[in-house]
DSSP file (Angstrom, degrees, kcal/mol; ACC not computed):
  #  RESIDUE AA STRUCTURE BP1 BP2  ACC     N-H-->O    O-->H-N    N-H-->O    O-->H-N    TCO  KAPPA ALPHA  PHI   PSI    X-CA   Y-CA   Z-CA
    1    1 A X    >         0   0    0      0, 0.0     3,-0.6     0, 0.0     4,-0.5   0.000 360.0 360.0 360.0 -41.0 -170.8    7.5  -66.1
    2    2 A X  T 3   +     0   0    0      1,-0.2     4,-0.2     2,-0.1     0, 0.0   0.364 360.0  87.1-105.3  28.0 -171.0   11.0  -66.5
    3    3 A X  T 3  S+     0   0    0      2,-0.2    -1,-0.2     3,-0.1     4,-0.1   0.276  79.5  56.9 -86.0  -8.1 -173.1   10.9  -69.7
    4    4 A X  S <> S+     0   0    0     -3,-0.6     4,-4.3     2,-0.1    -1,-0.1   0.518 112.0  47.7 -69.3 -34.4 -176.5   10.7  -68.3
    5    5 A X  T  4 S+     0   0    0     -4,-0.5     5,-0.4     1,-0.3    -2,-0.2   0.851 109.2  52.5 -78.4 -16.3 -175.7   14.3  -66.3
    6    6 A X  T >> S+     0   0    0     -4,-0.2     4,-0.8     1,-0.2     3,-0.7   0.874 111.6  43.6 -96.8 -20.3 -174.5   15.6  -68.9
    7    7 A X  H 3> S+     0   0    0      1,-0.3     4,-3.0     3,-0.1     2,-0.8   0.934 116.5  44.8 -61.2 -43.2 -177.6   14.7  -70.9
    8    8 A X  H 3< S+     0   0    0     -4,-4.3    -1,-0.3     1,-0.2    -2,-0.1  -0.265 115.0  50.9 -81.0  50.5 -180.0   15.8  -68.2
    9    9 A X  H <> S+     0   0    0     -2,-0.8     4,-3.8    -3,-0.7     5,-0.3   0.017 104.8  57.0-111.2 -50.1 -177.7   19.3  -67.7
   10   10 A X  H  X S+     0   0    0     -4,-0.8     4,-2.1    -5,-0.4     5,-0.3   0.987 112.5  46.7 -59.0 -62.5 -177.9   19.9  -71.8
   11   11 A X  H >X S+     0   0    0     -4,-3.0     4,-2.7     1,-0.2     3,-0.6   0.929 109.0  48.5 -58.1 -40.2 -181.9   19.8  -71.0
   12   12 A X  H 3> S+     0   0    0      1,-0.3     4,-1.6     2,-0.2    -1,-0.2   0.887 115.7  44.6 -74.7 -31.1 -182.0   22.0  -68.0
   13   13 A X  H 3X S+     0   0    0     -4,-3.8     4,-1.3     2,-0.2    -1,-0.3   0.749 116.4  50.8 -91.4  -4.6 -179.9   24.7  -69.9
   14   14 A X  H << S+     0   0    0     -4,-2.1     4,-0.5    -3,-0.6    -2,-0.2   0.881 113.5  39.9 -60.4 -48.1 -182.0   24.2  -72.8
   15   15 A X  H  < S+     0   0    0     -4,-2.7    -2,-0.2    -5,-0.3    -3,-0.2   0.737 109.5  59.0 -73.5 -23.2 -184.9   24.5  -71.3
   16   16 A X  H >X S+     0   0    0     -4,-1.6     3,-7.3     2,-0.2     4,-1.8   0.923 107.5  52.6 -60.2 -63.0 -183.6   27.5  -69.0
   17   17 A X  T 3< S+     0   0    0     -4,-1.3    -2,-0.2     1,-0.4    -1,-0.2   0.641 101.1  54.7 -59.1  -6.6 -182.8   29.5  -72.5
   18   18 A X  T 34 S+     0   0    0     -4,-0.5    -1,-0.4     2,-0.1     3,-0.3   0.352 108.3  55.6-104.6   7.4 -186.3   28.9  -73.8
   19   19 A X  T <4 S+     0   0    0     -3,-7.3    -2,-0.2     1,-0.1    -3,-0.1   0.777 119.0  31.0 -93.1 -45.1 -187.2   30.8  -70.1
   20   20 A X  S  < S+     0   0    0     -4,-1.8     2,-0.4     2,-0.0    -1,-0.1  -0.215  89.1 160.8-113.7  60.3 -185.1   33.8  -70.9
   21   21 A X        +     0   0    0     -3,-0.3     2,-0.3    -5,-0.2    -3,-0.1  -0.221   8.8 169.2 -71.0 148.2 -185.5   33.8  -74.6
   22   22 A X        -     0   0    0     -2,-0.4     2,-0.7     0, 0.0    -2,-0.0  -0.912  51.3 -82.9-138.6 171.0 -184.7   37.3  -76.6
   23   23 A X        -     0   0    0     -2,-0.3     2,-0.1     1,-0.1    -2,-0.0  -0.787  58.3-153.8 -79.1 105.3 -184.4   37.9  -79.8
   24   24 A X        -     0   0    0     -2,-0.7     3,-0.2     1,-0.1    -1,-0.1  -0.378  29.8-143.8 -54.4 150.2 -180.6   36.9  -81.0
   25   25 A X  S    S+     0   0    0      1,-0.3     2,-0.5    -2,-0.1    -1,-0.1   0.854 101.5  13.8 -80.4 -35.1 -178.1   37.7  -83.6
   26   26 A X  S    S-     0   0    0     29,-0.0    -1,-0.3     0, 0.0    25,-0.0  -0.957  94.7 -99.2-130.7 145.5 -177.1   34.2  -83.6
   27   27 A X        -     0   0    0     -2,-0.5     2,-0.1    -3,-0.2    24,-0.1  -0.157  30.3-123.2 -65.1 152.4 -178.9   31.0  -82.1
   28   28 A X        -     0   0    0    -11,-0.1     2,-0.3   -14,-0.0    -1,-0.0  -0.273  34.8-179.0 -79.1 162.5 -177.8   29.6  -78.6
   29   29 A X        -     0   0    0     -2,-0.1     2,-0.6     2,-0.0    18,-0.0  -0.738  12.8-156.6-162.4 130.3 -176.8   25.6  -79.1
   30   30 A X        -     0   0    0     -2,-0.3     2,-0.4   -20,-0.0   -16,-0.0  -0.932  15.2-173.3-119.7 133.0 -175.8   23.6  -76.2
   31   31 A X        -     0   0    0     -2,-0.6     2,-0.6    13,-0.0    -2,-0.0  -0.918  25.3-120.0-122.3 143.3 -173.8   20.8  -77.1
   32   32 A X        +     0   0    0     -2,-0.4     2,-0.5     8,-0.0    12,-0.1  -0.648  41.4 170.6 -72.8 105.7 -172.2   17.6  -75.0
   33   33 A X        -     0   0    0     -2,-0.6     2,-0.4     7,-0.1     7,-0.2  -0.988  18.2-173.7-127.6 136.7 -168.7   17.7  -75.4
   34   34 A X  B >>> -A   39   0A   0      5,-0.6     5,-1.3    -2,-0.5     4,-0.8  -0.732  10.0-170.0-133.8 107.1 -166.2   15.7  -73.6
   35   35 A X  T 345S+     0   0    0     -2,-0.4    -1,-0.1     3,-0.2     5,-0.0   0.688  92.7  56.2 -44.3 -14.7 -162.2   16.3  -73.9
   36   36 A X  T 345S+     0   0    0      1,-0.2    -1,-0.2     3,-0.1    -2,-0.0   0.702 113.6  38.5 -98.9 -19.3 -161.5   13.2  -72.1
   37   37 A X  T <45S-     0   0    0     -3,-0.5    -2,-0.2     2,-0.1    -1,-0.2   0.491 104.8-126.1 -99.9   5.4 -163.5   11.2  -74.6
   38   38 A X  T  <5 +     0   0    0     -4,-0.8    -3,-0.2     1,-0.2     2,-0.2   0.650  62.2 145.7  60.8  20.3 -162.4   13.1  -77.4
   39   39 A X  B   < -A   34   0A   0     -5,-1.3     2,-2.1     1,-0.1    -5,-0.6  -0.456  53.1  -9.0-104.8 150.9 -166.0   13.6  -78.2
   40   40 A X  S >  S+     0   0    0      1,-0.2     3,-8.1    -2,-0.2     4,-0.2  -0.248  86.0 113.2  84.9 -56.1 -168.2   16.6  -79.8
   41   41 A X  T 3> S+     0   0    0     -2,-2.1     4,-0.8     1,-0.4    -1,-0.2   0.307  75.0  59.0 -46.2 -26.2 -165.4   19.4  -79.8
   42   42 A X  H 3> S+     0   0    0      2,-0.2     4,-2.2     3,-0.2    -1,-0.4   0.677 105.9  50.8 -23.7 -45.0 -165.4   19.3  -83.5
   43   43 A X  H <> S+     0   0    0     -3,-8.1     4,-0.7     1,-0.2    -2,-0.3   0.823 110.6  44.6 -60.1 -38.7 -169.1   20.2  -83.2
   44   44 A X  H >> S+     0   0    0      2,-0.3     4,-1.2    -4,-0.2     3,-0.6   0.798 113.6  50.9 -94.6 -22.4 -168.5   22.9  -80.9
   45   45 A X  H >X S+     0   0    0     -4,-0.8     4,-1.3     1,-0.3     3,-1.1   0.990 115.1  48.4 -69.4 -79.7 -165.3   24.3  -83.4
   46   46 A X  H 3X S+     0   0    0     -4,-2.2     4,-1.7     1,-0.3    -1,-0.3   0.486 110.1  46.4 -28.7 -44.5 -167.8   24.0  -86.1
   47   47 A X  H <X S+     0   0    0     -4,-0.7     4,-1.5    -3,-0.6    -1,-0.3   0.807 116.3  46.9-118.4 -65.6 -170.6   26.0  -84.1
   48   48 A X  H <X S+     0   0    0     -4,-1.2     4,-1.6    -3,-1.1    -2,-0.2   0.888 112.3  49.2 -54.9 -56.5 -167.7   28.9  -83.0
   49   49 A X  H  X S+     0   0    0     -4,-1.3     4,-3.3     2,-0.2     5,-0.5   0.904 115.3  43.2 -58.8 -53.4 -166.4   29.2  -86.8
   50   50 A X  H  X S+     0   0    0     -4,-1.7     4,-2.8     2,-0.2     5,-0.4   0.943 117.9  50.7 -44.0 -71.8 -170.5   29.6  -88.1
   51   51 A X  H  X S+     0   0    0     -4,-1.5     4,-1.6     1,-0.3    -2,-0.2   0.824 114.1  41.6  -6.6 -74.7 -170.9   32.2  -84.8
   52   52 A X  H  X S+     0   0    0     -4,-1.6     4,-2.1     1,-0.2    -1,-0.3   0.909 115.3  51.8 -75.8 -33.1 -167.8   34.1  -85.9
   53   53 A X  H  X S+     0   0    0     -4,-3.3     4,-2.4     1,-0.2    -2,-0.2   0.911 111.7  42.5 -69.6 -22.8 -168.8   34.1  -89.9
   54   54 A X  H  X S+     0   0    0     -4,-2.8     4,-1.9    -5,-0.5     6,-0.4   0.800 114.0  51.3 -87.5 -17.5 -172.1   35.3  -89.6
   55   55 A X  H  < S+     0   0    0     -4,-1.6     6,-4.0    -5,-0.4     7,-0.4   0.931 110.2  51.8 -89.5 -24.9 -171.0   38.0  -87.0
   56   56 A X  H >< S+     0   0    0     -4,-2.1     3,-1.3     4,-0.2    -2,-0.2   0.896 112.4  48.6 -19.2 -66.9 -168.2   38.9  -89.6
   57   57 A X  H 3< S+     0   0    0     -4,-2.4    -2,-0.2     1,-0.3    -1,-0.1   0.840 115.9  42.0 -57.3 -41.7 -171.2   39.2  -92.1
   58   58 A X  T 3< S-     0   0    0     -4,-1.9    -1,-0.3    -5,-0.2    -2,-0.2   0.492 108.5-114.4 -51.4 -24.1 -173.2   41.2  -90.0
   59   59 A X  S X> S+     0   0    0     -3,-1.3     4,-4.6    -4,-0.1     3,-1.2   0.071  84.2 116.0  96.4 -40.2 -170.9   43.5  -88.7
   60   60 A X  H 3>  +     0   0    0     -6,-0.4     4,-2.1    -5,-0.3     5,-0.2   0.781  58.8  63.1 -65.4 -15.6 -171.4   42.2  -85.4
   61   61 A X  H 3> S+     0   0    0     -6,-4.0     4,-1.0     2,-0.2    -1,-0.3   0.730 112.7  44.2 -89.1  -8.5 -168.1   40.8  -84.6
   62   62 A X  H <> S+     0   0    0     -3,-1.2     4,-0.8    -7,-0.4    -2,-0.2   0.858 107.7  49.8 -90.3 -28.2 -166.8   44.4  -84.9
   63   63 A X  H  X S+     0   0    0     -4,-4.6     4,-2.3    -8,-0.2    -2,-0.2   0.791 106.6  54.0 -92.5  -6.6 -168.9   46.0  -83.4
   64   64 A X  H  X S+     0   0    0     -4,-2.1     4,-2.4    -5,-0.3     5,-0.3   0.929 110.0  58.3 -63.3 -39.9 -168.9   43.6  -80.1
   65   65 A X  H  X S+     0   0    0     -4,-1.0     4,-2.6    -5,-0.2    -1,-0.2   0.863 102.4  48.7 -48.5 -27.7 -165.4   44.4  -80.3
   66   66 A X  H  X S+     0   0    0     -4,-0.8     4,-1.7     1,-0.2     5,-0.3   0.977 114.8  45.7 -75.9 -75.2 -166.0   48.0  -80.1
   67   67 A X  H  X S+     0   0    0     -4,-2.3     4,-3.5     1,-0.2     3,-0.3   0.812 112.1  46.3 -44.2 -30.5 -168.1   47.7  -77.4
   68   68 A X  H  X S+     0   0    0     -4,-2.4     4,-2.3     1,-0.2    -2,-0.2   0.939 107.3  58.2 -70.8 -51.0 -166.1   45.5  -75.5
   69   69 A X  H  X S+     0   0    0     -4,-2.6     4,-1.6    -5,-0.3    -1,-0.2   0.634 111.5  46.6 -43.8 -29.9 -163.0   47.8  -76.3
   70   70 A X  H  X S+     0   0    0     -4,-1.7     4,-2.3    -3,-0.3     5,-0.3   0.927 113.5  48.0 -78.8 -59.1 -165.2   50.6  -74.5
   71   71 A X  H  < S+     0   0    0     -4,-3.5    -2,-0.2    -5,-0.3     4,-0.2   0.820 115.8  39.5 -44.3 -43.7 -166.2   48.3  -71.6
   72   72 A X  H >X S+     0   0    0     -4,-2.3     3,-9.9     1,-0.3     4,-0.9   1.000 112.4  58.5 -86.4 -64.2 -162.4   47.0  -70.8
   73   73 A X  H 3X S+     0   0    0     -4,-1.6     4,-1.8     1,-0.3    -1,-0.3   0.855 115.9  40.4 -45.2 -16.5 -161.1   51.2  -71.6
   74   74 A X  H 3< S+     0   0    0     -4,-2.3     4,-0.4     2,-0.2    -1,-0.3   0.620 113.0  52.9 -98.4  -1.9 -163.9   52.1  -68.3
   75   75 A X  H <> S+     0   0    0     -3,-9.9     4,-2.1    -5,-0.3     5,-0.2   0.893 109.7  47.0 -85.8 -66.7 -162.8   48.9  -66.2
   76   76 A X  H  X S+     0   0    0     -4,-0.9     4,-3.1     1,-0.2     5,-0.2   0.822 113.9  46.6 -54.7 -42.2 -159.2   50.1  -66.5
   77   77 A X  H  X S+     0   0    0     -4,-1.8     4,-3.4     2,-0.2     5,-0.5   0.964 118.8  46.9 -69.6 -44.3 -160.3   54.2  -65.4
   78   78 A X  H  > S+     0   0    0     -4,-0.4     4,-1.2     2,-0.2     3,-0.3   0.915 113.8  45.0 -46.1 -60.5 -162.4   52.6  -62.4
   79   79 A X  H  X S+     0   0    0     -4,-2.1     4,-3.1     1,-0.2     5,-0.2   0.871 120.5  38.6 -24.7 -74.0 -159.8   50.3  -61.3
   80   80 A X  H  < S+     0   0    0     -4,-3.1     4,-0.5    -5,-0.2    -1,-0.2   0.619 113.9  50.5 -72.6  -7.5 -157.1   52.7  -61.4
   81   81 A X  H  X S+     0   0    0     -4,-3.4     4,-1.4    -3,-0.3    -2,-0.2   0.746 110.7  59.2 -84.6 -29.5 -159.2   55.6  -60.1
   82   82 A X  H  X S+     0   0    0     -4,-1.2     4,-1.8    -5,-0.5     3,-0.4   0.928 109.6  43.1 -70.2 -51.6 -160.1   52.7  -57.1
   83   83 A X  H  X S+     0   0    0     -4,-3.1     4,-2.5     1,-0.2    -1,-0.2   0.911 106.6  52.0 -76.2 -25.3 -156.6   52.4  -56.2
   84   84 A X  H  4 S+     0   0    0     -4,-0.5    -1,-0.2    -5,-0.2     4,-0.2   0.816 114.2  47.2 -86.1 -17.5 -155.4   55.6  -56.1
   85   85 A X  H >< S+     0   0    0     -4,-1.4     3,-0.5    -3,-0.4    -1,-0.2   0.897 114.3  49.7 -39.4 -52.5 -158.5   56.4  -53.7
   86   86 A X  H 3< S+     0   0    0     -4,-1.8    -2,-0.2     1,-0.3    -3,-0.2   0.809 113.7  46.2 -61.3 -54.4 -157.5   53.2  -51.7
   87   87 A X  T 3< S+     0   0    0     -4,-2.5     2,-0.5    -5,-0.2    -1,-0.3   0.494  80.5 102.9 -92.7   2.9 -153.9   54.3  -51.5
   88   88 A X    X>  -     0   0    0     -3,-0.5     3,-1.5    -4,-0.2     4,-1.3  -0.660  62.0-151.5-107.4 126.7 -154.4   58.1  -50.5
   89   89 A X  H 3> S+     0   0    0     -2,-0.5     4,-0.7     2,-0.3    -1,-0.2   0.893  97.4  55.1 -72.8 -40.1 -153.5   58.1  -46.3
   90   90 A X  H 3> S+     0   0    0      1,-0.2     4,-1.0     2,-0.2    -1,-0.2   0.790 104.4  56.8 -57.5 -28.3 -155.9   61.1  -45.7
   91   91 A X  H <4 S+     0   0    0     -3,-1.5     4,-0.4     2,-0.2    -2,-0.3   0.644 109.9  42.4 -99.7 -14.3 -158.7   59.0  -47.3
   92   92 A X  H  < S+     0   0    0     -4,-1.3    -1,-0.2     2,-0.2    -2,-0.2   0.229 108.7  57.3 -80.2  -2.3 -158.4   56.0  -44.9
   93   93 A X  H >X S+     0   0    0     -4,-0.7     4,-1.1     2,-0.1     3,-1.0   0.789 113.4  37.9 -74.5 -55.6 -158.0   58.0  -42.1
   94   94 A X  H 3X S+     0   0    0     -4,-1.0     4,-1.5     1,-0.3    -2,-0.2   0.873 113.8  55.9 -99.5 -31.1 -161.3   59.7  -42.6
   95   95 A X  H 3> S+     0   0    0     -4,-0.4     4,-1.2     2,-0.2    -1,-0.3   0.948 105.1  53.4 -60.2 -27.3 -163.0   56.5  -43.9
   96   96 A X  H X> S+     0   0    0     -3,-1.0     3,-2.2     1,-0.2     4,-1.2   0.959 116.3  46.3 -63.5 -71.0 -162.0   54.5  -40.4
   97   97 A X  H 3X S+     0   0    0     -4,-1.1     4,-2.7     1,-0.3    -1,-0.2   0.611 116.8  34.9 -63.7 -35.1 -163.7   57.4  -39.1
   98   98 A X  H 3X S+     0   0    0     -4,-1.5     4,-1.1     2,-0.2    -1,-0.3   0.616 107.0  65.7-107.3   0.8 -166.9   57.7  -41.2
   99   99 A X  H <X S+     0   0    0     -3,-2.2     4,-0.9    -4,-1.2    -2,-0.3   0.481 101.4  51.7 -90.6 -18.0 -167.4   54.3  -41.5
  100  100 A X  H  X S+     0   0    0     -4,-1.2     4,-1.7    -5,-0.2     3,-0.3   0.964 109.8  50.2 -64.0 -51.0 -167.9   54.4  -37.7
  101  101 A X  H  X>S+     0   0    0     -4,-2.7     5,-1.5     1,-0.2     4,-1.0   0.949 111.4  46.8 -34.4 -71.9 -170.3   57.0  -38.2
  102  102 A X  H ><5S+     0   0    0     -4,-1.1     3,-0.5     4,-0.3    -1,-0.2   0.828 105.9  54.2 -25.7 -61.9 -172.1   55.0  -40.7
  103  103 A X  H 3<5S+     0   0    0     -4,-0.9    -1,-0.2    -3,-0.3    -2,-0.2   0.893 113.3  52.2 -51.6 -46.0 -172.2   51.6  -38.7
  104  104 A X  H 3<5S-     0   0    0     -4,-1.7    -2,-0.3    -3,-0.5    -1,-0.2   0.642 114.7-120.1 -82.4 -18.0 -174.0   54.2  -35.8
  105  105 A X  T <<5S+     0   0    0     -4,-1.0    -3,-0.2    -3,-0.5    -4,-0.1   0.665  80.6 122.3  59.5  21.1 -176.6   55.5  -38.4
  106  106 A X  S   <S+     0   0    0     -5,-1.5     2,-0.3    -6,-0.2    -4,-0.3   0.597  74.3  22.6 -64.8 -18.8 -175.3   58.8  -38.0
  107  107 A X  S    S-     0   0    0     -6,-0.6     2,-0.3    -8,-0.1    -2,-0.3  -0.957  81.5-111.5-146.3 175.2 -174.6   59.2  -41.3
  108  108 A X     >  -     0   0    0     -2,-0.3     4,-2.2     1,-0.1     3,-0.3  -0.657  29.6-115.6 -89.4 139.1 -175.7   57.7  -44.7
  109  109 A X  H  > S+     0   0    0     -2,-0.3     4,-3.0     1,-0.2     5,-0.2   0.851 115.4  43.7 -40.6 -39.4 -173.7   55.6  -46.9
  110  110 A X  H  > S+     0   0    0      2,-0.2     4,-1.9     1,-0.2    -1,-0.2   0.760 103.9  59.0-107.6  -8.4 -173.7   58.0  -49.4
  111  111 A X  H  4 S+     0   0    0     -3,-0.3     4,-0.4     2,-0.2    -1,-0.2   0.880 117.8  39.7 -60.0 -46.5 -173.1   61.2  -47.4
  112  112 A X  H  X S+     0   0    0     -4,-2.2     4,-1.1     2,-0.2    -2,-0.2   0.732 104.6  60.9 -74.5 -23.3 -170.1   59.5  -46.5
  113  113 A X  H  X S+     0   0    0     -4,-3.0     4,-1.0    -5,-0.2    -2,-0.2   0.942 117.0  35.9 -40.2 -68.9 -169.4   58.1  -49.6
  114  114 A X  H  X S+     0   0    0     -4,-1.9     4,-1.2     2,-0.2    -2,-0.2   0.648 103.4  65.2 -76.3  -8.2 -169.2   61.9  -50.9
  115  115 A X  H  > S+     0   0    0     -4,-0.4     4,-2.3     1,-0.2    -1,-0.2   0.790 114.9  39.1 -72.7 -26.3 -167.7   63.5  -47.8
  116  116 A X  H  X S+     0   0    0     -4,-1.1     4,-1.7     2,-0.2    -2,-0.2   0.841 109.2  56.4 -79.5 -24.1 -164.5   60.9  -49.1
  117  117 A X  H  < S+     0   0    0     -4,-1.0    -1,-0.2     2,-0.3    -2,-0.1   0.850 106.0  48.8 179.3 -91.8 -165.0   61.5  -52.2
  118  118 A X  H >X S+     0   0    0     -4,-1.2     4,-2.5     1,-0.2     3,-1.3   0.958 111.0  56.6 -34.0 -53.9 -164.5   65.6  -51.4
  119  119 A X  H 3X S+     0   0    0     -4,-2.3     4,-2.8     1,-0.3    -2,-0.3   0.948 105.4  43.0 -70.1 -37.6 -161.4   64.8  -49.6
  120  120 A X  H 3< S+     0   0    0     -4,-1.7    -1,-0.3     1,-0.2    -2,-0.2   0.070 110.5  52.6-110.4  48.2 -159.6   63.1  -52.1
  121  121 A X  H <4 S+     0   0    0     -3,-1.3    -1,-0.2     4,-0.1     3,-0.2   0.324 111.8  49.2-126.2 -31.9 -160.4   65.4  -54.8
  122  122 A X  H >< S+     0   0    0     -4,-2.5     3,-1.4     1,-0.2    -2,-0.2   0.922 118.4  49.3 -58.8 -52.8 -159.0   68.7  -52.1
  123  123 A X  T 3< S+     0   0    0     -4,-2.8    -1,-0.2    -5,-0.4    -3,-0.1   0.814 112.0  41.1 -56.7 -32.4 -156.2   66.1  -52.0
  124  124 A X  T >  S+     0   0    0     -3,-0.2     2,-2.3    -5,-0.1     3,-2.3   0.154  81.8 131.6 -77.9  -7.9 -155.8   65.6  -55.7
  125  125 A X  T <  S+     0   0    0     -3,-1.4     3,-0.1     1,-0.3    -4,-0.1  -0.431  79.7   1.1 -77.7  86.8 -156.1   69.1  -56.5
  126  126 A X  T 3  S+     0   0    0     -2,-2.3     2,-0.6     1,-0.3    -1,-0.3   0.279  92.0 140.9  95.1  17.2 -153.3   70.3  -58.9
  127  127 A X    <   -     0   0    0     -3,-2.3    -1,-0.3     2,-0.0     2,-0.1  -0.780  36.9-160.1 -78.5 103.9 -152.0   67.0  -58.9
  128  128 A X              0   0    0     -2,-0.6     0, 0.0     1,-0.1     0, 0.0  -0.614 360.0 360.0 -99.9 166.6 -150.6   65.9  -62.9
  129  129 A X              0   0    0     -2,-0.1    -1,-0.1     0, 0.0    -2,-0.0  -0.178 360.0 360.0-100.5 360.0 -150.0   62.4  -64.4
């Protein structure tokens, strides 16, 4: 039953990838797999293991790690630099306040953005880890 959508899905994302084609390290392949039918999933193991040997060969599966390893270490500063904004009592009193301003067009997003910004770095200031 659900083996005609899953052909006509396999075209549309085929046909999608030939819209935003680029130049790859390794070719796209979209394959019909179903877990419940036991089907394909060999193909697709087969498909991952080629994927990971040639990026092996390349180089490339280390250096996506490296990058990835960059991305994660600047999710993790953002994150924690976001909560400890979030959590500072001085900086959510003057955001209620300048996010009224803001709502009024009296001020700019990003004037207020940096007036908070100001405050919880005078708040932070001789403050160690």
């Amino acid at each position: 039953a659900f083996l005609p959508k899953a052909r006509a899905a396999k075209t549309y994302y085929s046909q999608a990838l030939r819209l935003f084609s680029q130049k790859r390290e390794f070719p796209v392949e979209i394959k019909l797999v179903s877990a419940l039918e036991e089907e394909g999933l060999g193909d697709v193991w087969d498909m991952l293991s080629r994927y990971q040997q040639t990026a092996q060969q390349e180089q490339l599966w280390e250096t996506k790690r490296q990058e990835q390893a960059l991305f994660w270490m600047q999710e993790s500063i953002t994150a924690y630099l976001q909560d400890q904004f979030q959590k500072n009592e001085v900086v959510r009193k003057h955001k209620e306040d300048l996010s009224l301003e803001v709502r009024q067009q009296k001020l700019s997003p990003i004037q207020a953005a940096k007036r908070l910004i100001k405050i919880w770095e005078e708040e932070n200031r001789g403050t160690k880890t």
